[in-house]
C-alpha positions, 0 to 999 in steps of 0.5 A, spaced: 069 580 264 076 581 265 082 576 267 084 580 274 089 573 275 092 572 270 095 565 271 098 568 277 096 564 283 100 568 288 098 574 293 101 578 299 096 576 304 089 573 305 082 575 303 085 578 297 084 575 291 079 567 292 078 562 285 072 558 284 070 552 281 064 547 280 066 539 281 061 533 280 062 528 286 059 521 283 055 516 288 054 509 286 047 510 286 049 513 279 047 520 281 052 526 283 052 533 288 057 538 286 061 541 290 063 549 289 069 552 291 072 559 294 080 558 294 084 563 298 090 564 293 095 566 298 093 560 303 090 556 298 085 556 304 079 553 302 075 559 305 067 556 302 064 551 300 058 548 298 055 541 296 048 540 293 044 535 287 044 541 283 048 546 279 043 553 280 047 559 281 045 559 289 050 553 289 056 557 287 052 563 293 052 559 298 059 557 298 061 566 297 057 566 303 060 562 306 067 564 305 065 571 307 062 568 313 070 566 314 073 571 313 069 576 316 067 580 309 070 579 302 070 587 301 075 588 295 077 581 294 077 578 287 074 572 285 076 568 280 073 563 276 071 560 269 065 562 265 061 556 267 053 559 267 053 560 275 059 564 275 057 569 269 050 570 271 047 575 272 043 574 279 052 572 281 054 579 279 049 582 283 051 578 289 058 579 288 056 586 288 053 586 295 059 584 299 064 588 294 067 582 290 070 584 285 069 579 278 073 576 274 074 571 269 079 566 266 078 565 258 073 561 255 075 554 254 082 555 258 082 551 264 090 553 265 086 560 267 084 557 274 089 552 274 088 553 283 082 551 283 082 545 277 088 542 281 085 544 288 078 539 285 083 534 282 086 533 289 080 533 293 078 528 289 084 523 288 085 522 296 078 523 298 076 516 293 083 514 292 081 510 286 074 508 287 070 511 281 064 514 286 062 514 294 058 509 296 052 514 298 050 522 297 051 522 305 059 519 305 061 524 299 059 529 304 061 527 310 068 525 307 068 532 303 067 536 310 073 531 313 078 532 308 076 540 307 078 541 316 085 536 315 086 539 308 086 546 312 090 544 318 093 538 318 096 537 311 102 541 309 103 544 301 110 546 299 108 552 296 107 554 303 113 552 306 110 545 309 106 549 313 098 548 312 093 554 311 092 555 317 098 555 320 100 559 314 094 564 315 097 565 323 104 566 321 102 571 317 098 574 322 104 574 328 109 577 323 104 583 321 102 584 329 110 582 330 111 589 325 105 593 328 109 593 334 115 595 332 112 601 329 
């Protein structure tokens, strides 16, 4: 699979270019859910998510479906990711081939090669536990996944952005193509 990324975590607008991962929310109980990601690296917008007590492929799926869902299809973007099993398979090929995602793969043994989505889970998880070691239950580490994911989308400001959230990010880029259009 090639490397279509890089290490270049940029891109001129939304729904072009996602990275994606896998983490492990632990519960106290000793269990843990996992939690698949779909990044949009321009807005760093987490367009997809997914939380299940497995790590089948269908995991990684429900979360590209959900990102198609946002977006309105991923027609031609690409999806970054590392050679976890989930991403390399054969039944994810076939579905990245259904929307027209367009593989692609950091190298092996190399987190730097999808640095986005590493440090996306690594913030997720420090201000989400805020130095505990686990959630109390399986239903708290969701709730508060699902909370975190709508204020990181809305309220939280990223310096990459411009101190703007991804949303407000997304809408300013909206507003200056229609402001362009119009000129035109």
């Amino acid at each position: 699979m090639p490397d279509l990324i890089r290490r270049d975590f940029t891109a001129e607008a939304p729904n072009r270019r996602y990275v994606g991962d896998i983490t492990y929310l632990p519960v106290a109980d000793g269990t843990h859910l996992f939690l698949a990601t779909v990044i949009d690296v321009c807005s760093r917008k987490p367009a997809g998510w997914s939380i299940a007590d497995h790590m089948r492929s269908g995991l990684v799926a429900d979360a590209l479906r959900a990102a198609a869902r946002d977006r309105g299809g991923l027609e031609g973007a690409v999806f970054h990711s590392d050679h976890g099993a989930r991403c390399s398979g054969r039944e994810f090929a076939d579905l990245c081939a259904e929307p027209g995602v367009v593989r692609s793969m950091g190298a092996v043994g190399s987190s730097a090669d999808n640095a986005l989505a590493e440090s996306f889970n690594a913030t997720l998880k420090r201000e989400t536990l805020q130095g505990r070691a686990s959630w109390p239950t399986a239903r708290d580490a969701r709730l508060e996944v699902f909370r975190w994911a709508c204020r990181y989308n809305t309220r939280r400001r990223h310096s990459r952005l411009g101190q703007r959230t991804p949303h407000d990010y997304e809408a300013s880029l909206n507003a200056t193509s229609t402001t362009l259009a119009s000129a035109a």
